[in-house]
SEDREN-494683 format. One record per residue (C-alpha): residue in one letter; x, y negated, z. Coordinates in Angstrom, 2 decimals. Example, Ala and Ser with C-alpha at 12.3 -4.5 7.8 and 13.67 -1.06 7.14 Angstrom:
2
(a,(12.30,4.50,7.80))
(s,(13.67,1.06,7.14))
//
This chain:
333
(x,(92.71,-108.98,71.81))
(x,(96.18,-107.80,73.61))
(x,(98.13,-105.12,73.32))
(x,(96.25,-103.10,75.83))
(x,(92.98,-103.80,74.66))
(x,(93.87,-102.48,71.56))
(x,(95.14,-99.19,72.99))
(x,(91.63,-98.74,74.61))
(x,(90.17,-99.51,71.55))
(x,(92.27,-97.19,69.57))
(x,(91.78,-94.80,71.71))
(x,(87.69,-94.74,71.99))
(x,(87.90,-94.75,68.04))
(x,(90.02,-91.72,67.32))
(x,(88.20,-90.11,70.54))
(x,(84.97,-90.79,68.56))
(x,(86.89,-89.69,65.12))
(x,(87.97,-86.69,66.74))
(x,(84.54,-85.91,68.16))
(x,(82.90,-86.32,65.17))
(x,(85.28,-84.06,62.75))
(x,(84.14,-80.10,61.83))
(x,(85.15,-77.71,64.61))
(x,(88.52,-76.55,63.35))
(x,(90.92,-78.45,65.57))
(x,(94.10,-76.64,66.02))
(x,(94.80,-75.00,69.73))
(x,(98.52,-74.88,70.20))
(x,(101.52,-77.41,69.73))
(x,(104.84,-76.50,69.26))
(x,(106.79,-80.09,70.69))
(x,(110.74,-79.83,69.41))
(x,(113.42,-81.65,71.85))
(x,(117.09,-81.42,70.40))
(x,(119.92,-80.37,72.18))
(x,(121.58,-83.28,73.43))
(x,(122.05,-81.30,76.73))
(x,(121.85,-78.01,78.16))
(x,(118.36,-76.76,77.46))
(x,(118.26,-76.57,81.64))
(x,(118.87,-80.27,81.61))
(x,(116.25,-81.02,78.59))
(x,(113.86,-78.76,80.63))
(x,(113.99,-80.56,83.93))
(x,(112.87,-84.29,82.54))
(x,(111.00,-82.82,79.26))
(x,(108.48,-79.72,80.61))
(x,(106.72,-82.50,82.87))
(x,(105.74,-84.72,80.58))
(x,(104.72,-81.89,77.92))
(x,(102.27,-80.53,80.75))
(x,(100.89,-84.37,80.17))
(x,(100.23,-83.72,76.31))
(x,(98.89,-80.59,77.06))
(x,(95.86,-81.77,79.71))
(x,(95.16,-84.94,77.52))
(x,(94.92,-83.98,74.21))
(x,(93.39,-80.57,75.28))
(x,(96.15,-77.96,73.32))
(x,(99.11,-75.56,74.69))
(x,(101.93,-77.51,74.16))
(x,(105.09,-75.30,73.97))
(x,(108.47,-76.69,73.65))
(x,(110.93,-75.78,71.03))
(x,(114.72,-75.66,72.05))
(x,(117.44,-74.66,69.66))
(x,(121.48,-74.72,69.89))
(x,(121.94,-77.51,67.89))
(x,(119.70,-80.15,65.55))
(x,(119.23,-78.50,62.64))
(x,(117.68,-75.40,64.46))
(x,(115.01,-78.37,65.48))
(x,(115.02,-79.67,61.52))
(x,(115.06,-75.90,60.81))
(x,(111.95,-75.31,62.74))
(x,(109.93,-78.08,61.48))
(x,(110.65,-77.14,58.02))
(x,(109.82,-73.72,58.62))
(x,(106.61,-74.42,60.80))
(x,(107.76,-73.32,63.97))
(x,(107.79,-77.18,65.05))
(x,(104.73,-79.49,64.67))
(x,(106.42,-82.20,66.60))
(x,(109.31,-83.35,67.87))
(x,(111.42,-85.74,69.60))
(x,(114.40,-86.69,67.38))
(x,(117.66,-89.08,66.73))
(x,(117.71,-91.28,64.04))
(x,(119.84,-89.49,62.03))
(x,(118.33,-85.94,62.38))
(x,(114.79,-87.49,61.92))
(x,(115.95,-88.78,58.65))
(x,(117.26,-84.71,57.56))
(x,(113.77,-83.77,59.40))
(x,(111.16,-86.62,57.13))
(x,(113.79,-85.86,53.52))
(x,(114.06,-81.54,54.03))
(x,(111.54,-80.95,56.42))
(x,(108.08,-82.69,55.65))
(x,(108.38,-85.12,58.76))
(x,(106.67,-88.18,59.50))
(x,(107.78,-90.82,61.72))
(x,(104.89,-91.91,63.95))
(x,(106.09,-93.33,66.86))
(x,(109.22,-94.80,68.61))
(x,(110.44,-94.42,72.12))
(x,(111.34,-97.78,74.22))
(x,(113.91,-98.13,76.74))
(x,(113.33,-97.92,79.91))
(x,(115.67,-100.82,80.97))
(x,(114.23,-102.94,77.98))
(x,(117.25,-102.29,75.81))
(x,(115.82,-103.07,71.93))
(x,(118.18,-99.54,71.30))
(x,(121.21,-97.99,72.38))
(x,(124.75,-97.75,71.70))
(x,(127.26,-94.85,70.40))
(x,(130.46,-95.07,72.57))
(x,(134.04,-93.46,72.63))
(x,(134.69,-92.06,76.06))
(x,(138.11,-91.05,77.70))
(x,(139.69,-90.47,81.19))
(x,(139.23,-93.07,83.65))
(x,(143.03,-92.59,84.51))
(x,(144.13,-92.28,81.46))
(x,(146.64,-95.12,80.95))
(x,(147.71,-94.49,76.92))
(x,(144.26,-94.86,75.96))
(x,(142.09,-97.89,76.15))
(x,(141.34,-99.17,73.53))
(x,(139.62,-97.78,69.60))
(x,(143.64,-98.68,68.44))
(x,(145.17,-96.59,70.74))
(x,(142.79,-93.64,69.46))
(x,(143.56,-94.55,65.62))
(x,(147.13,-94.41,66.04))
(x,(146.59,-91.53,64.33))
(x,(149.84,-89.58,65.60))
(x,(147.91,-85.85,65.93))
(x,(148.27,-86.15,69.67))
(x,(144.47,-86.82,70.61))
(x,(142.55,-84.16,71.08))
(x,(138.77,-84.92,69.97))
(x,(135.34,-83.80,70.45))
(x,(132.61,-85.42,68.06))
(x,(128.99,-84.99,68.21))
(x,(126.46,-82.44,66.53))
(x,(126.63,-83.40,62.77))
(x,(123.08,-84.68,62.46))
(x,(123.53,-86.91,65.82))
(x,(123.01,-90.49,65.16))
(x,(125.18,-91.39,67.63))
(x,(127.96,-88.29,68.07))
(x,(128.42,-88.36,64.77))
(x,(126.90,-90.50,62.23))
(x,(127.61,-94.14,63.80))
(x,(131.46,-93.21,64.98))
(x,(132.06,-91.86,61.38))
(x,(130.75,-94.73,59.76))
(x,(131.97,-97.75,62.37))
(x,(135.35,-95.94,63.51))
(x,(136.66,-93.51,60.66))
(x,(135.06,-94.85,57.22))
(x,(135.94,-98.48,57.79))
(x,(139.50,-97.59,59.14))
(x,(140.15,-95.48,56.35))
(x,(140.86,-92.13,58.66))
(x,(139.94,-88.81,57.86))
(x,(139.48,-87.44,61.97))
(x,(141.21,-83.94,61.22))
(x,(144.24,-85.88,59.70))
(x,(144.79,-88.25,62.51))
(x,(143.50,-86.01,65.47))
(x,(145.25,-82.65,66.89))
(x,(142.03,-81.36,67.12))
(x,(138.13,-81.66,66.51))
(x,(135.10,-79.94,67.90))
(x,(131.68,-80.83,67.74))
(x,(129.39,-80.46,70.26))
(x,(126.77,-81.39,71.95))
(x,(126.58,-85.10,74.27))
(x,(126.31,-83.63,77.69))
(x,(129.36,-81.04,76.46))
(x,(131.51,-83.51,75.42))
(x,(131.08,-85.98,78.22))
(x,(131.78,-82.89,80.65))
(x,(134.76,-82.37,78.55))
(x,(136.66,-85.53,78.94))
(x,(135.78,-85.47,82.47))
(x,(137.53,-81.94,82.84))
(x,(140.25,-82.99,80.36))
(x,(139.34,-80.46,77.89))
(x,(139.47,-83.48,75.17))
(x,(141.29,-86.73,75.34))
(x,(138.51,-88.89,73.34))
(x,(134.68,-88.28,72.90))
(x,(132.05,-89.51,71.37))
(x,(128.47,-90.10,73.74))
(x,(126.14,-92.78,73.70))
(x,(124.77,-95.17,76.82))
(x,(122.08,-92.91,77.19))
(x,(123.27,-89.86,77.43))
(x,(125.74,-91.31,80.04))
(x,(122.94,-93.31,82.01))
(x,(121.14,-89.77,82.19))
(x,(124.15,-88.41,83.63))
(x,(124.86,-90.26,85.95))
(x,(121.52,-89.30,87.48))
(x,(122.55,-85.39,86.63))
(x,(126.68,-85.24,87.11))
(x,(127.58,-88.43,89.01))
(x,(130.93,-87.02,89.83))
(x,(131.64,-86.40,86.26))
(x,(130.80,-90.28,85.67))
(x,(133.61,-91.56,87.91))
(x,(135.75,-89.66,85.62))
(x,(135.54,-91.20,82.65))
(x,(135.37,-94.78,80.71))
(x,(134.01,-96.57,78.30))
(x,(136.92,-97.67,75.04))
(x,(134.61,-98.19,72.32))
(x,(130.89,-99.55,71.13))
(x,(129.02,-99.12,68.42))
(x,(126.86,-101.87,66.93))
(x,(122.47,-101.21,68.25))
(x,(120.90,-98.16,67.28))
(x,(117.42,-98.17,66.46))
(x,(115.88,-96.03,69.97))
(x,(114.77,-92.56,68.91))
(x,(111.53,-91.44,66.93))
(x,(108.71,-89.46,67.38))
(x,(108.35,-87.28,64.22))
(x,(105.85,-84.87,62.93))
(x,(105.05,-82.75,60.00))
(x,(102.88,-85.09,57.46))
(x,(100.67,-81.74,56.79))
(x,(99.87,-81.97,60.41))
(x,(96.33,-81.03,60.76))
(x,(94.56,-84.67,61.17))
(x,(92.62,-83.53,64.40))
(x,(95.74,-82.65,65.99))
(x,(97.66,-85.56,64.69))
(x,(94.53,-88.58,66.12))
(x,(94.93,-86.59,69.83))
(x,(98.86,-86.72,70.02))
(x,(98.42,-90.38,68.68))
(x,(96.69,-91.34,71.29))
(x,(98.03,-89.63,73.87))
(x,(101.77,-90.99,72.96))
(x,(100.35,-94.54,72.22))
(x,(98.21,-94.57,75.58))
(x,(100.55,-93.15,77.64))
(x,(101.72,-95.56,80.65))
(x,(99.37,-97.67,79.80))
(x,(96.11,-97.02,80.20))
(x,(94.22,-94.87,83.49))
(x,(93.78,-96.18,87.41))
(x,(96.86,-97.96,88.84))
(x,(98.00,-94.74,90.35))
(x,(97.92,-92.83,86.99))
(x,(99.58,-95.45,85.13))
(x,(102.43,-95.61,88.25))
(x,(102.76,-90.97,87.91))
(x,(102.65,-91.57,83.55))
(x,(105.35,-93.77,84.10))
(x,(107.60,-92.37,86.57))
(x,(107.72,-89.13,83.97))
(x,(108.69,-91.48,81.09))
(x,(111.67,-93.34,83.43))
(x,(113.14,-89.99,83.69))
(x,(113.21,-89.36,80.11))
(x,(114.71,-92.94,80.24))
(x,(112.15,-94.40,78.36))
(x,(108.74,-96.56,79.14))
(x,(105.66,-96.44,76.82))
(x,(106.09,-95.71,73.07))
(x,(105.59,-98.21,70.45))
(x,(103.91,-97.42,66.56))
(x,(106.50,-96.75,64.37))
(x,(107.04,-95.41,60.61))
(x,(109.71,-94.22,58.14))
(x,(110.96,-97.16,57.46))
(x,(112.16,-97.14,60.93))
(x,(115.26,-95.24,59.42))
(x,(116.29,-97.35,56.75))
(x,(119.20,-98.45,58.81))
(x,(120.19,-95.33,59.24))
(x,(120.08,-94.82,55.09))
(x,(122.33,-97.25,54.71))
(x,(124.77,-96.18,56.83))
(x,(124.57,-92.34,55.39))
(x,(125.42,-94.34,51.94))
(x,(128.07,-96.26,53.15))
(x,(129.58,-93.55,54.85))
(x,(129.30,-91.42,52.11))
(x,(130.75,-94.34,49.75))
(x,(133.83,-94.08,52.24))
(x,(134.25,-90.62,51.42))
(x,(133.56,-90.44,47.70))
(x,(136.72,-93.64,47.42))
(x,(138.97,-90.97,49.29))
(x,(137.94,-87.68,47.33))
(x,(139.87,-86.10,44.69))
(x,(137.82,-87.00,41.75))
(x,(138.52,-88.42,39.13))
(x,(138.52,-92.52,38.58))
(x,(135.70,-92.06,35.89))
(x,(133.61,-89.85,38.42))
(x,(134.14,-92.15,41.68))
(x,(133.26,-95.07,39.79))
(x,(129.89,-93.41,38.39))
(x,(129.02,-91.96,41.82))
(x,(130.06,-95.41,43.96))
(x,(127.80,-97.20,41.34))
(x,(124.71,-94.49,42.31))
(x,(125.13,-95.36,45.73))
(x,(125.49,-98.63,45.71))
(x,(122.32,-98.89,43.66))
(x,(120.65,-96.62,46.27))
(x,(122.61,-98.69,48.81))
(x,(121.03,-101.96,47.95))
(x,(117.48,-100.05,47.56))
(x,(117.26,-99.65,51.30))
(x,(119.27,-103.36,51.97))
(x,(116.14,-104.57,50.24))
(x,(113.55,-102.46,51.95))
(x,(114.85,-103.35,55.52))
(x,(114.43,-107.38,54.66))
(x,(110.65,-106.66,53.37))
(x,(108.88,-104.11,55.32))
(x,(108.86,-103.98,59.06))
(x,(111.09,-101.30,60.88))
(x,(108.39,-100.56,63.47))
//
């Protein structure tokens, strides 16, 4: 049986699951989309294929914007948000303080296996090429640095650039602002900040979006893969509503007449992505490892005492190891 089969398969059972469960399915969706751009930007690639969820699985499907991640986290923990679309990072605050669930993963639309986090500056900029010329640490650089629960603003650059370097950003920098991908891109490219922090596809987005601010800018630094993004939502989710998101996101693309399939996936390749895969929680277990080691980085530079750094490295490397082990036994998707 291929891959497709099983879709159509999957999706005749849960139809016949769904059709067969007590008349108490839930009528409205609230979808969450963090703010990686302006919530113009989001609205533009995002509201079409919502309007998709909404005629297949048969519920209002309203989407939930906030000024930053945690007012997505924020929502889901507060049940404002039933689903949402997610980093890694944030996904991982959303499934530990916000009873989330991964469920599914999105997939590049160029057939990447992830993405990358990058460091961005001026395309003229001739002082600063390379991830040594921004580490030289002489408070000159001015600095903008993603969301805090961004995988790849944030997390990835503090881990890959700063931890393993052994610099503390607002010791080597002049200055440092968080903000948003689209924000900070559109900062270098103005010169409001000398060095950013994006990811490839944020900047392959934009160069659909802001092509002239794309000729002003370059590439100086990239991260190791990131897992792509995941699907989350809340584990309490009522099961009726959970079996017809399922199989809308797992069907998606892939199954209806030629000319469906070819209008499903044109509203995917402008979200970047083509159809989703399954995924799970363990999906993030990367992602715990590199909150540990970063915060292993940061406990060997604190002020506490030898006795106390040595008891909490020893926690973390136990908890460390935890996940190193998980990530060689159980499959990530």
């Amino acid at each position: 049986m291929n891959f497709f089969t099983k879709m159509a398969a999957t999706a005749a059972l849960t139809a016949g699951m769904a059709a067969s469960t007590v008349a108490h399915a839930m009528d409205e969706l609230n979808f969450g989309i963090i703010s990686t751009e302006s919530t113009q930007n989001l609205k533009t690639t995002w509201l079409p294929f919502l309007a998709e969820m909404e005629k297949h699985t048969g519920m209002k499907v309203k989407p939930f914007f906030a000024s930053d991640y945690a007012g997505v986290i924020e929502g889901m923990r507060f049940g404002k948000v039933d689903v949402a679309w997610f980093g890694n990072k944030s996904a991982m605050e959303a499934v530990d303080r916000a009873g989330g669930e991964v469920f599914a993963q999105t997939v590049d639309s160029e057939g990447n296996p992830g993405y990358w986090s990058i460091l961005i500056t001026q395309s003229d900029n001739t002082d600063i090429n390379s991830l040594e010329d921004v580490l030289k640490c002489d408070q000159s650089i001015d600095f903008g640095i993603g969301d805090p629960n961004s995988t790849s603003g944030f997390l990835v650059p503090t881990t890959f650039v700063f931890a393993r370097n052994d610099v503390d950003p607002k010791e080597c920098f002049k200055t440092v602002r968080n903000a948003n991908h689209e924000t900070n891109l559109l900062a270098v490219a103005n010169g409001q900040v000398d060095v950013a922090t994006n990811n490839t596809e944020n900047w392959r987005r934009l160069e659909l979006s802001k092509p002239e601010a794309i000729t002003k800018i370059k590439e100086i630094w990239r991260s190791p893969l990131i897992p792509s993004d995941p699907l989350v939502w809340k584990k309490d989710l009522d099961e009726d509503a959970k079996q017809k998101v399922y199989t809308f996101i797992m069907t998606y693309g892939r199954l209806g007449t030629p000319e469906e399939v070819k209008a499903q996936r044109k509203i995917l390749s402008d979200l970047q992505w083509a159809p989703f895969r399954p995924s799970s929680d363990a999906q993030l277990y990367p992602i715990r490892v590199l909150e540990i080691t970063k915060n292993m980085a940061k406990t060997k530079a604190s002020s506490m005492s030898e006795e106390e750094k040595t008891a909490k490295l020893k926690e973390l490397e136990v908890e460390k190891a935890k996940y190193e082990g998980l990530m060689a036994s159980v499959p990530q998707s």
